[in-house]
C-alpha positions as CSV (number, residue, x, y, z in Angstrom):
1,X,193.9,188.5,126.6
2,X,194.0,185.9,124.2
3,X,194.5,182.1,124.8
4,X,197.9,182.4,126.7
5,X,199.3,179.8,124.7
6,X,199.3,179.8,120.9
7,X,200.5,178.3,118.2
8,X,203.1,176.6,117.1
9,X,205.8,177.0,119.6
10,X,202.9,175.7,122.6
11,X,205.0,172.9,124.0
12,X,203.6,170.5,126.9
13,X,206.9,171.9,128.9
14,X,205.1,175.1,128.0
15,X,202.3,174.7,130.7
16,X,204.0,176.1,133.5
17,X,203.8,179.8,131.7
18,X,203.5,182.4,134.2
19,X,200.6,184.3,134.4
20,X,200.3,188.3,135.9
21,X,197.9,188.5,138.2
22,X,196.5,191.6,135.0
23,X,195.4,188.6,132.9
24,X,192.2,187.4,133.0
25,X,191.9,184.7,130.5
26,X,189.2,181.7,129.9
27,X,191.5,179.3,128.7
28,X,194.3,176.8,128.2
29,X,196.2,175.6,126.0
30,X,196.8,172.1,125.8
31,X,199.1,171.2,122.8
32,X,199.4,167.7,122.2
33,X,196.7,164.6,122.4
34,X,199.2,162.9,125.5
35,X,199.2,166.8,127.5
36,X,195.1,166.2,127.3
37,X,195.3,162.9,128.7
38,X,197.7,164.0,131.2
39,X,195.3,166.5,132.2
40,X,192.4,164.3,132.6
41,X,194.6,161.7,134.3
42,X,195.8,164.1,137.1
43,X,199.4,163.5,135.7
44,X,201.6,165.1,137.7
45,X,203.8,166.2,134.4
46,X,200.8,168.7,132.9
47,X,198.7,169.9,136.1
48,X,201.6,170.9,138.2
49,X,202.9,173.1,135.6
50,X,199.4,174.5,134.8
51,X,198.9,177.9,136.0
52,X,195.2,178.6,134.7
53,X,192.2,176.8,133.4
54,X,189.0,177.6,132.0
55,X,187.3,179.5,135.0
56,X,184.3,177.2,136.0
57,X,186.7,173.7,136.4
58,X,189.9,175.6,137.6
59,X,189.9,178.7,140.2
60,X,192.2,181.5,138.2
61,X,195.3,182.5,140.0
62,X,193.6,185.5,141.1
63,X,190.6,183.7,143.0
64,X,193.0,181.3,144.2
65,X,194.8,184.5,146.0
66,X,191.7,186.0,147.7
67,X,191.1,182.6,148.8
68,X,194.2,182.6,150.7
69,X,193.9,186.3,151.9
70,X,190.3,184.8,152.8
71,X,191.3,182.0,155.1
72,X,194.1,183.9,156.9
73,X,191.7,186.6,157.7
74,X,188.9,184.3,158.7
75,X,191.4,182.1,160.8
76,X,190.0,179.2,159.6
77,X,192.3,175.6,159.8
78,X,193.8,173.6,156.9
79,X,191.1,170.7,157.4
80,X,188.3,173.7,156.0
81,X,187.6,174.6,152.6
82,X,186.2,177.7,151.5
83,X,184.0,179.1,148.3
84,X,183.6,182.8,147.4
85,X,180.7,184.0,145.7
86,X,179.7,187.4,144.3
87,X,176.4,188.2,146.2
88,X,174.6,187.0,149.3
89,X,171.7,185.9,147.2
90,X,174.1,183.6,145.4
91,X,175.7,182.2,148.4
92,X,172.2,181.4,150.0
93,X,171.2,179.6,147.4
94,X,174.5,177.5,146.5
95,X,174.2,176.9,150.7
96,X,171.0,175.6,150.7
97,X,171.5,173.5,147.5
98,X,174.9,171.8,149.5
99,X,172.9,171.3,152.5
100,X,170.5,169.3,150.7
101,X,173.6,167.0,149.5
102,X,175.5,167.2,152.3
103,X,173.0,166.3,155.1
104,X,175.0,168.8,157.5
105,X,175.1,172.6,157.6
106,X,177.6,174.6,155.8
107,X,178.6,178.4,157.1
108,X,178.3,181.6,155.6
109,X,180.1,184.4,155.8
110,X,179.9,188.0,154.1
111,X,183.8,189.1,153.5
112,X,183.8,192.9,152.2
113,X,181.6,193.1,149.2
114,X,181.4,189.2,148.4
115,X,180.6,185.8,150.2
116,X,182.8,182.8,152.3
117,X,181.0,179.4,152.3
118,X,183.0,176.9,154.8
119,X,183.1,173.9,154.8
120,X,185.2,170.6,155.4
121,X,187.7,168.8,153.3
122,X,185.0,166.3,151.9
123,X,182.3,168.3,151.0
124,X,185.2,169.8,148.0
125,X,183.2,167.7,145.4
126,X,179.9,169.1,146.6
127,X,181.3,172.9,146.5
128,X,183.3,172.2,143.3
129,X,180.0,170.9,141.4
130,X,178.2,173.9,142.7
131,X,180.9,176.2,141.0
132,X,181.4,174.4,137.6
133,X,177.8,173.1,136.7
134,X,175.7,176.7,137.4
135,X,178.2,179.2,136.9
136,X,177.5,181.4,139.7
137,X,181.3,182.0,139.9
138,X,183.5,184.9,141.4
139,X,185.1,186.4,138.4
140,X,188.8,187.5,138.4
141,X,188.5,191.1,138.0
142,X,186.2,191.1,140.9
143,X,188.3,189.1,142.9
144,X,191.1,191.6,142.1
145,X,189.4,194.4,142.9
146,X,188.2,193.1,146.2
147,X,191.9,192.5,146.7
148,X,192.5,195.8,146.4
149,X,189.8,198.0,147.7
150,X,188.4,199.2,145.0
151,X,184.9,197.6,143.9
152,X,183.7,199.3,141.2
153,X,179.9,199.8,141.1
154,X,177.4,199.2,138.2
155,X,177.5,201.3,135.5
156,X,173.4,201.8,134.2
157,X,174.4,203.1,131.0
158,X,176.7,200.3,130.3
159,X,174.4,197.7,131.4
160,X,171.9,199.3,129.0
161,X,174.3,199.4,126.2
162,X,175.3,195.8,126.8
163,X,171.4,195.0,126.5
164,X,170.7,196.8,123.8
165,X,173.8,194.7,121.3
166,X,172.4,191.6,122.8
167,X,168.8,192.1,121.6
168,X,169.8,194.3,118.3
169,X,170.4,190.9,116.1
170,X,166.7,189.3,117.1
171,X,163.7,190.2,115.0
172,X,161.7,190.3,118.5
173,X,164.2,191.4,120.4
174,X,164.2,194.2,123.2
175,X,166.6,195.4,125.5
176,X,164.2,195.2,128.4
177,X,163.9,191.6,128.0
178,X,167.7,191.3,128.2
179,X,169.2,189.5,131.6
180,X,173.0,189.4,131.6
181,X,175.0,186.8,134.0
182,X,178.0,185.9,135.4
183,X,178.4,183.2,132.9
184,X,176.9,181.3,129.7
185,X,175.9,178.4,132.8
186,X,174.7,181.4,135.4
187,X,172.5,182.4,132.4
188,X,171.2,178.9,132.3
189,X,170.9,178.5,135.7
190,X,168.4,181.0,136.1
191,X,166.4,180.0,133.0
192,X,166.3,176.4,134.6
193,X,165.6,177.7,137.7
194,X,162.3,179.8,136.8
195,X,161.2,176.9,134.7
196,X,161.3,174.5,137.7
197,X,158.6,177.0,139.5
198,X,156.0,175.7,136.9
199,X,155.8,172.0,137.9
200,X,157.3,169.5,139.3
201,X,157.8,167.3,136.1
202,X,161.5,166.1,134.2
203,X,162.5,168.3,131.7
204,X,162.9,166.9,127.8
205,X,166.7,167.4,126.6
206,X,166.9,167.2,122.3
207,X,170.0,166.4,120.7
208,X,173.3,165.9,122.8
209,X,174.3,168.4,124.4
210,X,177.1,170.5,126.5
211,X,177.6,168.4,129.4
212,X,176.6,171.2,132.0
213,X,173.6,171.9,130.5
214,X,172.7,168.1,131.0
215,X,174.1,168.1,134.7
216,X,172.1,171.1,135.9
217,X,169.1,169.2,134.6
218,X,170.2,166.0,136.6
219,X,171.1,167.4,139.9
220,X,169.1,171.1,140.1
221,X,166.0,169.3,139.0
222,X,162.7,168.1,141.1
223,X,162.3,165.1,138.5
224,X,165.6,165.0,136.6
225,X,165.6,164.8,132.5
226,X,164.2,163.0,129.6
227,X,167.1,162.8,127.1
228,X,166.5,162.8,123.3
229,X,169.5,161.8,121.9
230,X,168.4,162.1,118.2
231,X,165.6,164.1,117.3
232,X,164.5,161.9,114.2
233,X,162.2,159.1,113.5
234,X,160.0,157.2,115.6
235,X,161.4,158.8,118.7
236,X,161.4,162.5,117.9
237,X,157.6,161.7,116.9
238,X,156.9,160.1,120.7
239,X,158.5,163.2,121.8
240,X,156.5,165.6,120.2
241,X,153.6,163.5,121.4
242,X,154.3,163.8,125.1
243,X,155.1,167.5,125.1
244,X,151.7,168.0,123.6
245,X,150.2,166.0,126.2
246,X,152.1,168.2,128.5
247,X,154.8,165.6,130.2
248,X,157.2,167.7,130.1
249,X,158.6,171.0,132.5
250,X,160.6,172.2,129.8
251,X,162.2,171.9,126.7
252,X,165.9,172.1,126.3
253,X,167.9,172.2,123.3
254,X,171.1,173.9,122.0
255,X,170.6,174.7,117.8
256,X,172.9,173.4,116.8
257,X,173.9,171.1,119.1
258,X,177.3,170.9,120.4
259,X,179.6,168.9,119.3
260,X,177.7,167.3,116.5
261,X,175.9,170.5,115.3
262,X,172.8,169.0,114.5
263,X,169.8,171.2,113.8
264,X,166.0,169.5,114.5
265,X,162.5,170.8,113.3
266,X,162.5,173.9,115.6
267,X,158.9,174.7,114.2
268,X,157.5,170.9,114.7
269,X,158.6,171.7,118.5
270,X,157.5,175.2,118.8
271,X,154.2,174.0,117.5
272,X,154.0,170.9,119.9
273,X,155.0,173.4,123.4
274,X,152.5,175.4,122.0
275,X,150.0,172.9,122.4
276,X,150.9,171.2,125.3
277,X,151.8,174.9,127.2
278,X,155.6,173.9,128.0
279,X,158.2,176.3,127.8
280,X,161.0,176.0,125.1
281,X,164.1,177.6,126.1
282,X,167.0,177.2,123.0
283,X,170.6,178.2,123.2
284,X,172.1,179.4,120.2
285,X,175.7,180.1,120.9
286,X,177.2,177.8,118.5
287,X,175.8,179.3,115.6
288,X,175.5,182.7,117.2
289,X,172.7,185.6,117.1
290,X,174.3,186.8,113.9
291,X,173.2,183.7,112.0
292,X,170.2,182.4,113.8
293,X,167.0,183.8,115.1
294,X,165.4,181.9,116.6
295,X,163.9,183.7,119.5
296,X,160.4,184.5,117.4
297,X,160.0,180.2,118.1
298,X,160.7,180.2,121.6
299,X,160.4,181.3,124.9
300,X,163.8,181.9,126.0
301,X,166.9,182.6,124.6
302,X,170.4,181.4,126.4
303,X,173.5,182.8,125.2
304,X,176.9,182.7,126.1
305,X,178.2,186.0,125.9
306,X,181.9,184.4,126.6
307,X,182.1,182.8,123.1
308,X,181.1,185.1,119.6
309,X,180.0,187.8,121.6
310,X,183.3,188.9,123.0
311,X,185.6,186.7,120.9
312,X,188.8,187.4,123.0
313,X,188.8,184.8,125.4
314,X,189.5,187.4,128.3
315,X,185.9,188.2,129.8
316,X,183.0,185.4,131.0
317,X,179.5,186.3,130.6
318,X,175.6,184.7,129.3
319,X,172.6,186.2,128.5
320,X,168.5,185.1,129.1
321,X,166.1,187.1,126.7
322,X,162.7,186.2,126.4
323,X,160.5,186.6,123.7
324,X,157.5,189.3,124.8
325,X,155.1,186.9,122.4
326,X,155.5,183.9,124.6
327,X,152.6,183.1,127.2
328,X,155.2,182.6,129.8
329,X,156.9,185.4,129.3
330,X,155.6,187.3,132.6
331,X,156.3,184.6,135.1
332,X,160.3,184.4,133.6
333,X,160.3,188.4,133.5
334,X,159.8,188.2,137.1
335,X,161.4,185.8,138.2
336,X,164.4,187.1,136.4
337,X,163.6,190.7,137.9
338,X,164.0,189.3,141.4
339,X,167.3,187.6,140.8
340,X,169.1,190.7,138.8
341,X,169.2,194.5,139.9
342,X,168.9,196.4,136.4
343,X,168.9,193.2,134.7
344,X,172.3,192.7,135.3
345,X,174.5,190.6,137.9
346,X,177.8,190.9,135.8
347,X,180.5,192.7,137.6
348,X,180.9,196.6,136.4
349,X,184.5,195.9,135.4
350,X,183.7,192.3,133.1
351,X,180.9,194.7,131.4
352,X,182.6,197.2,130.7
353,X,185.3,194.8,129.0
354,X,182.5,193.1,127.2
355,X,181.2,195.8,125.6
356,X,184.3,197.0,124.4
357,X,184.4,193.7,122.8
358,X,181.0,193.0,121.6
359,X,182.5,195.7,119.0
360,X,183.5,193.3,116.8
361,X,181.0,190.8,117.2
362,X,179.4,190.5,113.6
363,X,182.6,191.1,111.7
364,X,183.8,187.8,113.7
365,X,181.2,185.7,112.9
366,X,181.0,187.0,109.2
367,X,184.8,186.3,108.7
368,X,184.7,183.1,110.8
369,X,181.6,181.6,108.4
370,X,183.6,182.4,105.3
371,X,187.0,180.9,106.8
372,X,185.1,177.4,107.8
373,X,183.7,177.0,104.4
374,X,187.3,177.0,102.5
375,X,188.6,174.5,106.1
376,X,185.8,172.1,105.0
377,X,186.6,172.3,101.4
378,X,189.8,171.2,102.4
379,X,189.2,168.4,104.6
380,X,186.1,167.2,102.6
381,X,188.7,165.9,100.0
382,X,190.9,163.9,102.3
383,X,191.0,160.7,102.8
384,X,191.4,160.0,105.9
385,X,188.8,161.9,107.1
386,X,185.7,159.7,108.4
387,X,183.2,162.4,109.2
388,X,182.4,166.3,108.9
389,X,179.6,167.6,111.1
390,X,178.5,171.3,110.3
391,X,175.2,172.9,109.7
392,X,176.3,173.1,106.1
393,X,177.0,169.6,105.8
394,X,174.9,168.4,108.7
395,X,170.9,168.8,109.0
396,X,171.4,171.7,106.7
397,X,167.5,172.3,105.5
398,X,166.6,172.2,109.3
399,X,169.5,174.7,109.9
400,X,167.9,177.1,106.7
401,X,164.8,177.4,108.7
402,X,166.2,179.8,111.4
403,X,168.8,181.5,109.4
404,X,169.1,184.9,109.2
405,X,168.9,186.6,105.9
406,X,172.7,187.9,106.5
407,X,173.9,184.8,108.3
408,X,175.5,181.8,107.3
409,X,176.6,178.2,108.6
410,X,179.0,179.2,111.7
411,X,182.5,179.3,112.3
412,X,182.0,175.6,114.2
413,X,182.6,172.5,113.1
414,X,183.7,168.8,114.1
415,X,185.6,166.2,112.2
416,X,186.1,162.5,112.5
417,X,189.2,160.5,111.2
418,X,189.3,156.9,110.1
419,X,191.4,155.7,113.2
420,X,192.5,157.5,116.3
421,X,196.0,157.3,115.7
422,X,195.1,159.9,112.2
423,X,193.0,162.2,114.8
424,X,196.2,162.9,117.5
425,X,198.8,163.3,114.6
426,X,196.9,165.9,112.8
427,X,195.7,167.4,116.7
428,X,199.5,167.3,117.6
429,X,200.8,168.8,114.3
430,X,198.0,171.3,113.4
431,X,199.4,174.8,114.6
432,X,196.5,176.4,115.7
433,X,195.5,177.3,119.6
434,X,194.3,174.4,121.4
435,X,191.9,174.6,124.3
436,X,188.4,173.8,126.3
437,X,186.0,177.0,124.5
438,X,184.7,178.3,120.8
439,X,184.0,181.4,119.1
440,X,187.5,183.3,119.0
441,X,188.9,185.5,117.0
442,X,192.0,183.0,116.6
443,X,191.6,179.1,115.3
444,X,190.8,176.9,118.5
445,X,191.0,172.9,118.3
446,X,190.2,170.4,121.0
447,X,189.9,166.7,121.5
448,X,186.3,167.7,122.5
449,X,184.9,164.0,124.2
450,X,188.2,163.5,125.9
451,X,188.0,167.1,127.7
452,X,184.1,167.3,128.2
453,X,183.6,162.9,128.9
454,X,186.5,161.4,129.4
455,X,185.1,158.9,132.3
456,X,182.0,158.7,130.5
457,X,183.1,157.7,126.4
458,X,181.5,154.4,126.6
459,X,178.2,156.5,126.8
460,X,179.1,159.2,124.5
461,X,179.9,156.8,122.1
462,X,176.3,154.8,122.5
463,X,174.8,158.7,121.8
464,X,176.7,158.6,118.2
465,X,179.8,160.4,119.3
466,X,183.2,159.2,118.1
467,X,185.4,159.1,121.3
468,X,188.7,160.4,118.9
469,X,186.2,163.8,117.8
470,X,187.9,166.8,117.4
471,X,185.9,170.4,117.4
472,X,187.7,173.1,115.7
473,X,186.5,176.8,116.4
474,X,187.7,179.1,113.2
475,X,189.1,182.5,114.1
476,X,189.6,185.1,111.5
477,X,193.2,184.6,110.6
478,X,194.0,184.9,106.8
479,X,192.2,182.0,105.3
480,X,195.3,181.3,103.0
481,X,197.8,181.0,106.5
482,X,194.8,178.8,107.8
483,X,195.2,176.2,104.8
484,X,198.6,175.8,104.8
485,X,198.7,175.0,108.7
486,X,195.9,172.6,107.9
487,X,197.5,170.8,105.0
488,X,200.5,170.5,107.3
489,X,198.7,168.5,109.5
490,X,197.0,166.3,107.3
491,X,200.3,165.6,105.5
């Protein structure tokens, strides 16, 4: 399903849609700048009529029902709180990561073919940052199916098609280097997690980047994370520096980086990890596999499958592939063996909905490249506009180096207007879909800081990030209907 709410008739009153218990969609629609606010804000007049969320801050309806199916069956009091998790392996390890903050024990409990962890009222915070910052979620369809008796199990030659699309766009790519996850976080999760078995030094974060990628560095890390806000100049020299002396764990960087889409001197890093023996692990999501290739540079390559891949907003999912050049690519391949049978720990239903997606994944992209071009014609010419970040715009030489022959600049970009009062009229009149994700096959806006760091803007803003940004996602609507909703807004 698409984004349940879309344009124009999404109304704030509109948030209180009900949703079948058949849907299971990644997103929300919040229509206006105030519904955002409200959101962030706890105000009673947007969350109590929200019926969904994206899956890793809000449980889906669906989850939310097993839960109580869970805790009548379990018997367990109203001053407990409960987490369910797809495999024992998964549970274990989110219990022993909650012990460690908590100080106390936590209980575990198998319940049919997934897992309970119990706990009390004030360890929520503990659970909930578990949940959203690694992604090892319970998906909908499983929780469904687990509702009704009726599990389905892995399908090889599914998984094996799955691998194959993932790996087909990479010059290096093979499908038995392909490890497919829960979500786009899961995915990074267990790239973080195998990296952390090679030292016990901070990792080195370039550019700004999603904040759960910077979280699981902060609190899943033995050393926590040296952050490079800007990868130019004096500093991104010092950098280089250090990770050929070896400082470093790791190297972490999305390319571009999201919200900003900057691109940095991939081969200047390559060449320094190289030297000082440190992994490099790149996600490329924003621009997507289609565009970039980047995995001939690198060690690892973190996707989420969520975004481009599937394009419908109705399935999560992430990918790790590692490069079979890289000298650390047997301690990941089994590490990542261990954690995945068949290299996969996506549920059999979400697959098999992926795939069926993944269909359409380079005409998407294609279409979506073309459509932002003739958007940032557009808006280049206004006046009121303060600042355009894309990779055609933005670091654009750097971007060129990973390009793919086919590819172009992405169907991502951000814009800036001269005050914040300009940036919520056009957000509130611009008819276009309006949630928390990217890479749809319909237009997507969001006031991105306000959604991703709204208690923390004083510190986005000291990174070089305007606190009024908004990141528009361009689907593959007619490009003339697209204008004529943008000009609306600006006018």
């Amino acid at each position: 399903m698409r984004n349940f709410l879309t344009h124009p008739a999404c109304r704030v009153e509109d948030l209180g849609v009900s949703i079948p218990d058949s849907v299971h969609a990644c997103s929300v629609c919040f229509p206006t700048w105030e519904s955002v606010i409200g959101y962030e804000e706890s105000s009673p007049q947007v969350v109590q009529k929200m019926q969904s969320g994206y899956p890793r801050f809000f449980f889906h309806p669906i989850v939310q029902r097993l839960m109580t199916q869970v805790r009548e069956e379990l018997q367990l009091n109203k001053d407990q709180i409960i987490l369910l998790l797809p495999s024992k392996r998964i549970a274990s390890r989110a219990r022993r990561w909650m012990e460690l903050q908590l100080k106390e024990a936590v209980q575990i409990e198998p319940y049919r073919e997934i897992w309970v962890l119990i706990g009390d009222q004030e360890d929520q915070p503990i659970f909930k940052a578990y949940w959203q910052h690694t992604g090892e979620i319970l998906s909908s369809r499983l929780a469904l199916d687990v509702l009704e008796k009726q599990v389905k199990p892995d399908n090889l030659d599914e998984i094996q098609q799955l691998k194959k699309s993932v790996a087909k766009p990479y010059s290096v790519g093979k499908a038995e280097d392909v490890y497919i996850y829960e979500t786009g976080m899961s995915a990074w999760y267990a790239a973080h997690r195998t990296s952390q078995t090679l030292s016990n030094k901070k990792t080195l974060q370039i550019e700004f980047p999603y904040i759960d990628l910077l979280k699981i560095q902060e609190r899943f890390s033995h050393h926590g994370v040296v952050f490079l806000t800007r990868a130019t100049g004096e500093d991104f020299v010092e950098a280089l520096r250090r990770i050929e002396a070896g400082d470093f764990n790791a190297v972490y960087a999305e390319l571009p980086s999201n919200p900003l889409l900057h691109s940095f001197d991939l081969d200047a890093v390559s060449r320094s990890c190289r030297i000082g023996q440190t992994p490099l692990i790149i996600d490329d999501t924003v621009a997507s596999s289609i565009n970039l290739d980047v995995l001939s540079k690198v060690d690892v390559v973190v996707t989420s499958l969520t975004k481009w891949f599937s394009g419908q907003a109705d399935v999560l999912a992430g990918s790790v592939i590692l490069n079979p050049e890289s000298k650390f690519y047997n301690h990941f391949k089994q590490n990542l063996d261990d954690d995945s049978e068949h290299g996969s720990r996506l549920y059999a239903g979400d697959l098999s909905v992926l795939l069926s997606n993944s269909g359409n994944y380079e005409s998407l992209v294609h279409t979506s490249n073309t459509n932002t071009l003739a958007i940032l014609e557009l808006l280049n010419q206004e006046e009121s506009v303060a600042a355009l970040y894309h990779p055609s715009l933005t670091d654009s030489e750097l971007y060129e180096q990973n390009k793919t022959e086919s590819g172009g600049y992405g169907g991502m970009f951000s814009v800036v207007f001269k005050t914040e009062k300009q940036a919520i009229d056009f957000y509130n009149k611009l008819e276009v879909s309006k949630g928390p994700s990217l890479g749809t096959v319909y237009t997507l806006a969001c006031p991105y800081m306000l959604l991703a760091h709204y208690n923390e803007l004083e510190w986005a803003e000291d990174c070089g990030i305007n606190s009024h940004l908004i990141r528009i996602s361009v689907g593959i609507e007619p490009i003339d209907e697209l204008l004529n909703r943008f000009k609306k807004a600006l006018n």
